[in-house]
C-alpha positions in Angstrom: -16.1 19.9 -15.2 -12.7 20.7 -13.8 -12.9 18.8 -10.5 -13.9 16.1 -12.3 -10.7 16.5 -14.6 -8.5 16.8 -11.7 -9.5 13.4 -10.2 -8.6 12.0 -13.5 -5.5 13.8 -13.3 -4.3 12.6 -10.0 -5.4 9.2 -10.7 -3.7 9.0 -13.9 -0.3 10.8 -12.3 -0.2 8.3 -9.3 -0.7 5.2 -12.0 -4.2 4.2 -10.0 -7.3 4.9 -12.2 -7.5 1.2 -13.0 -7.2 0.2 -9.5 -10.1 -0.7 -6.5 -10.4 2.1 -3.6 -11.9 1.8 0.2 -13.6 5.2 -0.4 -13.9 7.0 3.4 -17.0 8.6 3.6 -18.0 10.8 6.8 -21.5 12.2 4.9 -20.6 15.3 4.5 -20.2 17.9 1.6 -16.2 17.1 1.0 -16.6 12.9 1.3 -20.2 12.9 -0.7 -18.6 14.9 -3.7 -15.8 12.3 -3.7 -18.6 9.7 -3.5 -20.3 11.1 -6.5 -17.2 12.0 -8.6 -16.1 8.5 -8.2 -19.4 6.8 -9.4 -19.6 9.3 -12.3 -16.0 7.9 -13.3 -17.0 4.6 -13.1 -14.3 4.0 -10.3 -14.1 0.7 -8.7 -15.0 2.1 -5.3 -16.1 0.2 -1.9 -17.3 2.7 0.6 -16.7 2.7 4.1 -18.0 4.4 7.3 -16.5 5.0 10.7 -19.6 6.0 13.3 -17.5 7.2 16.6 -20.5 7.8 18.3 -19.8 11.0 20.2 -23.1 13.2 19.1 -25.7 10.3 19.6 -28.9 10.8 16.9 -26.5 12.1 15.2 -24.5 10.0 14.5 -26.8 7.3 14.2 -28.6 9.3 11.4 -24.8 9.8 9.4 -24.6 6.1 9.2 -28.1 5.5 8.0 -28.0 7.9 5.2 -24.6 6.9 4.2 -26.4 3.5 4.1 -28.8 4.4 2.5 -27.2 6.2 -0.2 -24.9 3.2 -1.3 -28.3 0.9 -1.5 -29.7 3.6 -4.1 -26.4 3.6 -6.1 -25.4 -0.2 -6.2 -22.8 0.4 -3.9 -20.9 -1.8 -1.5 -21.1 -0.4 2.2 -19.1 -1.4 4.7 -19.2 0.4 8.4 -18.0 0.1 12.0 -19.3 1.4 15.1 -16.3 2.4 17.8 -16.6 3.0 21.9 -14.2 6.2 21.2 -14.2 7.1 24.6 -13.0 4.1 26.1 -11.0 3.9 23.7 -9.3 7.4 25.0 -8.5 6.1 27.8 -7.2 2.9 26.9 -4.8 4.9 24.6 -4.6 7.7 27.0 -4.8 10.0 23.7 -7.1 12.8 22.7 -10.6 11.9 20.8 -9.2 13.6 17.4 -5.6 11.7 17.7 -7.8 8.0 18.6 -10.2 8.6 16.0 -7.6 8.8 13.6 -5.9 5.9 15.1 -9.3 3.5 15.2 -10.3 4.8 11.2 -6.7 4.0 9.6 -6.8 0.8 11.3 -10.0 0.4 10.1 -10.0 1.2 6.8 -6.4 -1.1 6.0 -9.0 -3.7 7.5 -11.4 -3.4 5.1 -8.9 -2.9 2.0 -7.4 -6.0 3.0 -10.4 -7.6 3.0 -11.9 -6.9 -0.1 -8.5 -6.8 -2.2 -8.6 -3.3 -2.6 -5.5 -1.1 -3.8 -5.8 2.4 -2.2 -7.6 4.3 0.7 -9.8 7.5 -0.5 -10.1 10.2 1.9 -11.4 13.8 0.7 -9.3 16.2 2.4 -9.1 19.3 -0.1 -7.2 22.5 -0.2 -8.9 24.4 2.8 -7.6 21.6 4.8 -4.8 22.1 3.2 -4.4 25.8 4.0 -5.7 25.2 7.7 -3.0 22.8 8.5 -0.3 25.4 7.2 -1.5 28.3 9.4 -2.4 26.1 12.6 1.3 24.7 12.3 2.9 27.7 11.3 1.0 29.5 14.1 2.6 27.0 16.5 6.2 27.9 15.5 6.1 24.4 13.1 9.7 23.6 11.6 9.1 22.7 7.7 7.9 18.8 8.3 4.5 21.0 10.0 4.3 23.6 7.4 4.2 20.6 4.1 1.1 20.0 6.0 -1.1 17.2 4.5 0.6 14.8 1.8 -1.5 13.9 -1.3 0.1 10.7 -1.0 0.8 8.2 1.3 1.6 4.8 1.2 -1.8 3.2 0.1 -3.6 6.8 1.4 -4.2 8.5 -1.8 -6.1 12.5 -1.2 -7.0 13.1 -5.0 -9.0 16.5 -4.2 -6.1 17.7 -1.8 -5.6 20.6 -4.3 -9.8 21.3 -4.6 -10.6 24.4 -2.9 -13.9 23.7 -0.8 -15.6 26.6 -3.3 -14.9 24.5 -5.7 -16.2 21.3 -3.7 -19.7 23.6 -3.1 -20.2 24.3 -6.8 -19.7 20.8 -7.6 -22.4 19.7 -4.9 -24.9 22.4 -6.3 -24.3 21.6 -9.7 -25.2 17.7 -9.2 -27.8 17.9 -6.0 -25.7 15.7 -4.4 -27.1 14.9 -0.9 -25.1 15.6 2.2 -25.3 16.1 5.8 -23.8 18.5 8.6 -21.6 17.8 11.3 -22.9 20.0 13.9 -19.9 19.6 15.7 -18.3 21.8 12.7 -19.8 24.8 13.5 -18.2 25.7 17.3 -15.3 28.2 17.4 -14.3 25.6 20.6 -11.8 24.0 18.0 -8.7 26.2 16.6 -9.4 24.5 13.5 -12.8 25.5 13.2 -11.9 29.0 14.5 -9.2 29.2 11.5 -11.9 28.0 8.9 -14.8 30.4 10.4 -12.5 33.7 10.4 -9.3 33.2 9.5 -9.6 31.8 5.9 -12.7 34.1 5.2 -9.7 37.2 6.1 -7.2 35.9 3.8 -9.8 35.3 1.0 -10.7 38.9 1.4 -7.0 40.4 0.7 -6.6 37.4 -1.7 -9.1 35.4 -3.8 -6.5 32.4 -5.1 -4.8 32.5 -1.0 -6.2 28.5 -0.3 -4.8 28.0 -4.0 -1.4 29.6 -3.4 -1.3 28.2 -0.2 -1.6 24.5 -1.3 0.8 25.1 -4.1 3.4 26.6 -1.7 2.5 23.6 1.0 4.3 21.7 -2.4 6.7 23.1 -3.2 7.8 22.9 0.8 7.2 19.2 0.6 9.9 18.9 -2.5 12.6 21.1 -0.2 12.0 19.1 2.6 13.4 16.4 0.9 16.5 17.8 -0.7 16.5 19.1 3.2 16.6 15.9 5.0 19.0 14.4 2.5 21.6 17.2 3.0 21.5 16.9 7.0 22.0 13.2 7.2 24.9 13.5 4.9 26.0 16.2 7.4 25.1 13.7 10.0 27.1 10.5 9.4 30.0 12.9 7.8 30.5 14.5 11.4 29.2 12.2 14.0 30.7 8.5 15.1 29.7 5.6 17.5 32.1 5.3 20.7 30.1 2.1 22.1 26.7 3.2 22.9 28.0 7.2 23.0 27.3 9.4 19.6 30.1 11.9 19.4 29.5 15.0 17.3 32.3 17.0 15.8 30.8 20.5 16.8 34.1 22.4 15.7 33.2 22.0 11.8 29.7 22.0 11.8 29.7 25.1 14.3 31.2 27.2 11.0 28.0 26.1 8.9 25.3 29.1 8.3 23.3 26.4 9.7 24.4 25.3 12.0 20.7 25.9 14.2 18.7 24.3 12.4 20.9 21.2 11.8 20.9 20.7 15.6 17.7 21.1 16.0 17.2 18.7 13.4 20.0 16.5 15.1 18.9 16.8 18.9 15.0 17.0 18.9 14.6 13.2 18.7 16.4 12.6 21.9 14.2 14.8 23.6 16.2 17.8 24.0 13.6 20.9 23.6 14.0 24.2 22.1 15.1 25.9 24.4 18.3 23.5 25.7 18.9 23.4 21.6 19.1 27.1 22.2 21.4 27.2 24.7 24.0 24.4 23.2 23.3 26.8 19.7 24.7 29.8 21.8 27.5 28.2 23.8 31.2 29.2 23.1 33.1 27.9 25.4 31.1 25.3 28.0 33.4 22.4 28.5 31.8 20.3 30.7 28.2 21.5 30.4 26.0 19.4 30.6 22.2 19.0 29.5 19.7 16.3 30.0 16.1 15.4 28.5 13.9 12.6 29.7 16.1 9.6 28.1 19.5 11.2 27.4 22.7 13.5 28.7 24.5 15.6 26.1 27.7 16.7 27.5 30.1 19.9 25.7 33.4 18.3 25.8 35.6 21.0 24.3 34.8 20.5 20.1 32.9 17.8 20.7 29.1 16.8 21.7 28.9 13.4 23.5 25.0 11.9 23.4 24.5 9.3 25.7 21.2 7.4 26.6 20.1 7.6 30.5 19.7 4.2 31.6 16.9 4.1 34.0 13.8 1.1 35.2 12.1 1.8 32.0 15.0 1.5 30.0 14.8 -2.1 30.0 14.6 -5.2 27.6 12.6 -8.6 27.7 14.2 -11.7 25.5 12.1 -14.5 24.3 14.1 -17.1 22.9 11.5 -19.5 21.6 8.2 -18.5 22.2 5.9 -15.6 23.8 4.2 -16.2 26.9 0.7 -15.9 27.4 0.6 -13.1 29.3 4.0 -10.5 30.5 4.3 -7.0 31.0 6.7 -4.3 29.6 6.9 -0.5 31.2 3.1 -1.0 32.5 2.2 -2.1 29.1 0.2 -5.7 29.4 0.2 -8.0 27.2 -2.0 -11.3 26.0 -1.0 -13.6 23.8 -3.4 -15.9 21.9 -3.3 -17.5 18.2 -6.4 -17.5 16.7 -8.3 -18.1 12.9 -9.5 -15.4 11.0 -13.0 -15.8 11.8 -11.9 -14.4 15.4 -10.2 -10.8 14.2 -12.3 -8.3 15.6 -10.0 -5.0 14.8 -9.4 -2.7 18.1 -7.2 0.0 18.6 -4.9 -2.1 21.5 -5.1 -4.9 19.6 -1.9 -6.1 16.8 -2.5 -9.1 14.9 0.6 -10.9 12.9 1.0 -13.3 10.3 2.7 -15.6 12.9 4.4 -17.9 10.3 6.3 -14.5 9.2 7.8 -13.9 12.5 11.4 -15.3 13.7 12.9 -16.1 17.2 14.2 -14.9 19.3 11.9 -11.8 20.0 13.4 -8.4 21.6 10.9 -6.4 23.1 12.8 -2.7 24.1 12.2 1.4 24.4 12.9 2.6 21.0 16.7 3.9 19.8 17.6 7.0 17.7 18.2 5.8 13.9 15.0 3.0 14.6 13.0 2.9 11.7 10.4 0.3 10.4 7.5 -0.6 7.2 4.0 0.9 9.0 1.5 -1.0 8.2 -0.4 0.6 4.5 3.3 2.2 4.0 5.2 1.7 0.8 8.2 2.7 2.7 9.9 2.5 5.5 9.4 5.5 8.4 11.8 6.8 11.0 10.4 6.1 14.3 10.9 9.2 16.1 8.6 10.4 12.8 6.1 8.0 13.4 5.8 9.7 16.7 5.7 13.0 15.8 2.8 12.3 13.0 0.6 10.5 16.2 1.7 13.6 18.5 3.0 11.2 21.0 4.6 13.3 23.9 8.1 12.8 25.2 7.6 10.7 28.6 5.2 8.4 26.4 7.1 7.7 23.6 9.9 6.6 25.6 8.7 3.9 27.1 6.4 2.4 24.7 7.4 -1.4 23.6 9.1 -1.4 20.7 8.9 -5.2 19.1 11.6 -6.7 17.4 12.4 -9.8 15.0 15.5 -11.0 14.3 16.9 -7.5 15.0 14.0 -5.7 12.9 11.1 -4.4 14.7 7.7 -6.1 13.6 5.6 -3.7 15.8 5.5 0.0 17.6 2.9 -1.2 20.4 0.6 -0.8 20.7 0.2 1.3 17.4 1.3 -0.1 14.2 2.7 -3.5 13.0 5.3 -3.4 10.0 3.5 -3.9 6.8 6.1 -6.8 6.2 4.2 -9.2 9.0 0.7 -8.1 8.0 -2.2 -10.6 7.3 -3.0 -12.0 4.2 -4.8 -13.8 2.3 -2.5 -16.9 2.5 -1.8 -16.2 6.0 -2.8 -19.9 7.8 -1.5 -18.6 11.4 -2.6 -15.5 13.3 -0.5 -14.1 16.4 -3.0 -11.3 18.3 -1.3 -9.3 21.1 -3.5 -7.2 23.4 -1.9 -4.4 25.0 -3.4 -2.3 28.0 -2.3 -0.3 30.9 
């Protein structure tokens, strides 16, 4: 069967077939087909289970079948229950961006702990395709339109060019068992809304559209990065450091055809919006303009751009020389400091465990700087952080004041989010550092 080739495909391309999964399984259509496919290929698979208890019974019911599924097949089963809305509000985040937040952490948990290689997740084409018009419907530069990556880090989406047609057949086909999420049939969510009549219209004028759409979501993905390569070459070729101030030379890149969307691409992570980009875009002659966002003043000095960062109470910096205290506090951001064994982890969404034998004095603890960049934790590489930002949708007076944690000059944590992979716990760790964070 051709989905069943396709796995193979993507496992073979990505060098994993021989490798042990975390499989995420919600019990639905998409996750169950993944379930099957991977038992019929004789995958090494562990499955896992995230109940978020929002639609009570529900709920409840999802994580028995699951359950009861992987008893009938010989399957490990692993599963979590979360407080999601306290959890909201300790995050101060939406229920769709916290979920996401408590299952990652949750699921690099559980890999951990049973040795496993990659992360599963069943996102197919029509997820795909919904992405790319929700984003694109937002204005989205090209980082929104690439929409969901088949790769990432240890997150591998083997299905991601599946269309869910093809996902139904399958489940037909084999009688695989599944359950609804009621939740999925309300318009009340713009992504259900696109999936209920939006993707039905484009269907109709095009039978391959979730196909083509997918493919094109691609081959954006590959011109993003010849992109991103060619603007920071324009970047360090026409920008310096005076102290603390970044000094653009606007004269020649003002003559590129553009010139627009390199500032954009430039600005946006100091905070300046579209509409100020706009307005530097369209200025001729503004010596001595000036424009400010929440952390930083850009100033038109003749041919030149001056950046400089707003120094401000929250702009501030806390220096431990030797050792943490228990307890201190950093832009409203609270933080406890215990060492514990691993009998004690008990993963949370405002809590960052260490391998503390990793980590070297004296620690910085600061608001983040343009260029930062860091290892997340599951990532093979390292990530800007103003991107790390942008992927949790972290809004502008947030994001700039949220503790940045630094080792040594290299920052072991974006609090209370992510630690670097580099300080992660592991089997030989003997030492673990846990820092709770509230507000």
């Amino acid at each position: 069967m051709i989905i069943a080739e396709l796995l193979n495909d993507f496992l073979n391309v990505t060098s994993t077939i021989d490798q042990k999964f975390i499989l995420a399984i919600s019990g639905g259509k998409d996750s169950m087909a993944l379930a099957h496919l991977c038992k019929s290929e004789n995958l090494n698979i562990v499955i896992a289970h995230c109940n978020f208890m929002l639609r009570g019974q529900e709920s409840i019911d999802d994580e028995e079948f699951i359950r009861s599924y992987c008893a009938s097949n010989q399957i490990t089963f692993e599963f979590i229950r979360f407080d999601t809305k306290t959890a909201c509000e300790e995050l101060g985040m939406s229920t769709q961006e916290t979920a996401r937040i408590l299952r990652y952490n949750w699921f690099e948990k559980i890999r951990l702990q049973h040795h496993a290689n990659y992360i599963l997740t069943a996102h197919h084409a029509n997820d795909l395709a919904e992405t790319f018009i929700f984003n694109a419907a937002r204005g989205s530069g090209i980082n929104g339109l690439c929409g969901i990556p088949k790769k990432n880090g240890v997150i591998l989406r083997p299905l991601i060019m599946v269309s869910q047609d093809s996902i139904n057949d399958y489940i037909t086909t084999n009688q695989v068992p599944f359950r609804n999420d009621s939740s999925n049939l309300s318009d009340d969510y713009t992504r259900n809304y696109i999936r209920h009549h939006i993707i039905p219209k484009l269907v109709e004028v095009n039978n391959h559209a979730i196909e083509h759409i997918a493919k094109s979501t691609q081959i954006l993905h590959e011109a993003q990065i010849i992109i991103i390569e060619k603007l920071n070459e324009l970047i360090d070729k026409h920008s310096t450091y005076n102290g603390s101030t970044l000094i653009i030379d606007n004269s020649i890149i003002k003559q590129l055809p553009y010139y627009n969307y390199l500032l954009h691409h430039w600005l946006s992570p100091f905070g300046f919006n579209n509409n100020q980009i706009n307005e530097i875009v369209n200025t001729v002659n503004g010596s001595g303009k000036t424009w400010n966002s929440q952390t930083h003043l850009l100033l038109f000095n003749r041919n030149e751009l001056r950046i400089e960062k707003l120094t401000d109470e929250d702009t501030n910096t806390l220096l431990f020389e030797k050792n943490f205290p228990d307890k201190f506090t950093f832009n409203n951001y609270h933080f406890e400091v215990t060492h514990i064994d691993k009998k004690q982890l008990d993963f949370k969404p405002n809590l960052l465990y260490f391998d503390a034998e990793k980590i070297n004095f004296p620690i910085t603890i600061r608001t983040w700087n343009q260029g930062d960049s860091f290892k997340p934790l599951g990532m093979l590489n390292n990530k800007k952080v103003s991107d790390f930002f942008i992927d949790l949708k972290i809004d502008l007076m947030k994001k700039n004041r949220l503790p940045i944690i630094c080792a040594d000059h290299q920052i072991i944590a974006v609090a209370p989010y992510r630690i670097d992979d580099r300080y992660k716990i592991t089997d030989s760790t003997n030492t673990i550092l846990r820092l709770k964070v509230s507000q």
